[in-house]
DRENPA-3360 file (N, C-alpha, C; in nm, 2 decimals, always signed):
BEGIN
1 = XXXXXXXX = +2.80/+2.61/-1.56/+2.73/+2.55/-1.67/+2.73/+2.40/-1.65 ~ +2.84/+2.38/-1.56/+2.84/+2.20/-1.59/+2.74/+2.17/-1.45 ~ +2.70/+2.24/-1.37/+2.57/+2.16/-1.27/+2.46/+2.21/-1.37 ~ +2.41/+2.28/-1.47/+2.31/+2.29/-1.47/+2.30/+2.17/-1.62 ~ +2.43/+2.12/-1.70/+2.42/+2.01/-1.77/+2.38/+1.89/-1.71 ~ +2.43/+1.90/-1.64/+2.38/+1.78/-1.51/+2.24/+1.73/-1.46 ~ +2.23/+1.81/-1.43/+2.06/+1.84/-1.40/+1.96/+1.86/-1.54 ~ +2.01/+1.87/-1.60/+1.96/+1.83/-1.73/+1.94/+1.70/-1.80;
9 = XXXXXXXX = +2.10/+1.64/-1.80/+2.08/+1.48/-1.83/+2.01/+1.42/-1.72 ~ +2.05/+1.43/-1.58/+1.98/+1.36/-1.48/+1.79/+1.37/-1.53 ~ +1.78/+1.46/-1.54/+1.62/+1.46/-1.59/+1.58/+1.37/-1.66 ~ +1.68/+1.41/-1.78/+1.62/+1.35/-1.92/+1.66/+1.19/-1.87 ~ +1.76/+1.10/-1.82/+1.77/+1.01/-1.72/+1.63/+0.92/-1.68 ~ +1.61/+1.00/-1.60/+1.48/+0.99/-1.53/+1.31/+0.94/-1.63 ~ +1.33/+1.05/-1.71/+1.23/+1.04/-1.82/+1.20/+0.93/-1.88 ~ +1.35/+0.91/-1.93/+1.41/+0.73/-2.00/+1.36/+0.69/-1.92;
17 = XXXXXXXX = +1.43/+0.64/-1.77/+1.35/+0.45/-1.71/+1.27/+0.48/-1.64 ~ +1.16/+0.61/-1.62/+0.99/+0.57/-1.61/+0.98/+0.54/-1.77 ~ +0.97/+0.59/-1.90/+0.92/+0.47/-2.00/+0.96/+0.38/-2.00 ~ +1.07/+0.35/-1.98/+1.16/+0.17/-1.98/+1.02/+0.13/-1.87 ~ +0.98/+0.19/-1.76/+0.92/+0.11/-1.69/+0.80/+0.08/-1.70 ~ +0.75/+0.22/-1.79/+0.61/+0.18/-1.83/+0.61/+0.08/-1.93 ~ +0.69/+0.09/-2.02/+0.69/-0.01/-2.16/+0.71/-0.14/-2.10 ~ +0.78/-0.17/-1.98/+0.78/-0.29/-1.91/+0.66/-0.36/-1.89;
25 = XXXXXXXX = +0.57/-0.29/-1.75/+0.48/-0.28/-1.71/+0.36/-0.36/-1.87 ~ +0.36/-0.24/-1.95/+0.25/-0.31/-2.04/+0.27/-0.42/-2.09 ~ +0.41/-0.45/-2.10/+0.46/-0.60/-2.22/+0.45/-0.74/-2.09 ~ +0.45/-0.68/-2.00/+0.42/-0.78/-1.87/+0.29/-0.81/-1.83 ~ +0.18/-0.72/-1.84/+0.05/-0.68/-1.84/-0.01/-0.78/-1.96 ~ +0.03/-0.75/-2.08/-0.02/-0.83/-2.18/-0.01/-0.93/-2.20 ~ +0.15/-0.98/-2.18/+0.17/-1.13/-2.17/+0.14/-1.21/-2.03 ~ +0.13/-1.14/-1.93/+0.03/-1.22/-1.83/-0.11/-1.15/-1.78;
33 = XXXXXXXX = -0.16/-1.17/-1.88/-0.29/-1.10/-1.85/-0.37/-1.23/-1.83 ~ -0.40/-1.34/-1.83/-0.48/-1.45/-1.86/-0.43/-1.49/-1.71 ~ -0.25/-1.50/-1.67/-0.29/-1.54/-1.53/-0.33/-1.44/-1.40 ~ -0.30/-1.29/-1.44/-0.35/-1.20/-1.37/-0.52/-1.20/-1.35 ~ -0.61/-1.22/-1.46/-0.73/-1.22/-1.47/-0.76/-1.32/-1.39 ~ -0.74/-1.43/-1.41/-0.75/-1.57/-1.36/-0.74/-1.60/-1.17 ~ -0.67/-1.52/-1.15/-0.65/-1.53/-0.98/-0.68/-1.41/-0.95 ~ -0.75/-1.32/-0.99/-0.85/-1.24/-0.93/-0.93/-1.26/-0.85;
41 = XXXXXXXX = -1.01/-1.37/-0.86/-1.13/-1.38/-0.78/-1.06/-1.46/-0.62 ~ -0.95/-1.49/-0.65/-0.88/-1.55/-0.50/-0.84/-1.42/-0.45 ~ -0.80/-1.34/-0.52/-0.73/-1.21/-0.46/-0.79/-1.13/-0.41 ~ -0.90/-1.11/-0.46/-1.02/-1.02/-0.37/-1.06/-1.12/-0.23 ~ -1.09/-1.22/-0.26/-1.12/-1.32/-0.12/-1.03/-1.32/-0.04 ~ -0.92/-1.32/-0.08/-0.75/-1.29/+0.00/-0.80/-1.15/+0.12 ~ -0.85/-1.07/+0.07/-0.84/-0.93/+0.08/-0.94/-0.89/+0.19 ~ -1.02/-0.97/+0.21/-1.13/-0.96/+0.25/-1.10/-0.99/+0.42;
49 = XXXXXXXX = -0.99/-1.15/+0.44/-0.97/-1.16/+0.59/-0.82/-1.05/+0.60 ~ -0.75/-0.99/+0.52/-0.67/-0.93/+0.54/-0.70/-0.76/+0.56 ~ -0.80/-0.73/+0.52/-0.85/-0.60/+0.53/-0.91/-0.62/+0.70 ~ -0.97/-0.73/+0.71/-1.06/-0.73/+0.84/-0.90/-0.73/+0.98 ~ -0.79/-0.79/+0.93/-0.69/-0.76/+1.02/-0.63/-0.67/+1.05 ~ -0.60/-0.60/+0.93/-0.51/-0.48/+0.91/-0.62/-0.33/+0.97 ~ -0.70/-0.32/+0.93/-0.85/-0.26/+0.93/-0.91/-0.19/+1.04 ~ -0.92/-0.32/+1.13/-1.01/-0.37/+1.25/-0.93/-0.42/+1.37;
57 = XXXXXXXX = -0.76/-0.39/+1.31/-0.66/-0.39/+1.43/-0.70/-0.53/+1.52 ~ -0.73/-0.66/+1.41/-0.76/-0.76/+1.49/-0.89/-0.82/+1.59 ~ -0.94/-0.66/+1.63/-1.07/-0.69/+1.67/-1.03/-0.74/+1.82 ~ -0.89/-0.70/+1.89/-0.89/-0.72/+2.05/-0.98/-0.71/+2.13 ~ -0.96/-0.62/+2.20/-1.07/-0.55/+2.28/-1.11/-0.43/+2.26 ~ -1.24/-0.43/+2.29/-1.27/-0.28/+2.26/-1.27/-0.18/+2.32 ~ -1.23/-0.19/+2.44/-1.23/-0.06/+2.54/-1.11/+0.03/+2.44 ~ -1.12/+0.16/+2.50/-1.05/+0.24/+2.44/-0.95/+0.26/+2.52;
65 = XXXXXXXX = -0.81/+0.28/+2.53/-0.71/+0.28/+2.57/-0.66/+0.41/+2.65 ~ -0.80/+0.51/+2.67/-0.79/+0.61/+2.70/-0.85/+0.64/+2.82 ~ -0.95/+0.53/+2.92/-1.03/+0.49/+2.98/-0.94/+0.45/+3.09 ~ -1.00/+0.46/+3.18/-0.91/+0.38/+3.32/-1.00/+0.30/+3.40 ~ -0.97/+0.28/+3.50/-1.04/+0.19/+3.58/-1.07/+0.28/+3.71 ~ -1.13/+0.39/+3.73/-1.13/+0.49/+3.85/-1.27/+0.54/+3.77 ~ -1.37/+0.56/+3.87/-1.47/+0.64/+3.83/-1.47/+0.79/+3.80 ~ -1.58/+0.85/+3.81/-1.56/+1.01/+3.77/-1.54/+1.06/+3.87;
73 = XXXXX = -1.56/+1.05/+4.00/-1.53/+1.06/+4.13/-1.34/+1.04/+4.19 ~ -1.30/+0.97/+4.18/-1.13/+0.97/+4.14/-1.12/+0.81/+4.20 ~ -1.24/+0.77/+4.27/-1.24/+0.62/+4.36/-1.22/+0.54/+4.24 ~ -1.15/+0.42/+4.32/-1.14/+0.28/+4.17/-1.30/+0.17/+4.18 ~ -1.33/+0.14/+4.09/-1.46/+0.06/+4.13/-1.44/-0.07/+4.15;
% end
């Protein structure tokens, strides 16, 4: 009886501070909403050379890494 009390409160636990988190979340949201709104348009521009890095793995070279330097024949060219 006492692991399955446990596992009970641990739930109910849980329950609590996701709302603690969400009630956070909104009272944070609301009161900085003017500077969240506000630096949007830098944040998407942010996004734009960091997507092209993350993305496009920099854009090294393009050969594929699976490729050798030997023809189909087994000779090197």
């Amino acid at each position: 009886m006492t692991d399955e009390h446990e596992t009970k409160h641990l739930s109910k636990g849980k329950w609590v501070f996701c709302g603690f988190l969400a009630f956070a979340g909104l009272l944070l949201f609301t009161e900085h909403r003017a500077h969240v709104l506000g630096i949007l348009p830098f944040l998407i521009l942010l996004a734009c050379p960091l997507m092209h890095i993350f993305m496009h793995h920099g854009h090294g070279s393009h050969i594929h890494h699976t490729q050798n330097d030997e023809g189909s024949d087994g000779s090197a060219k």
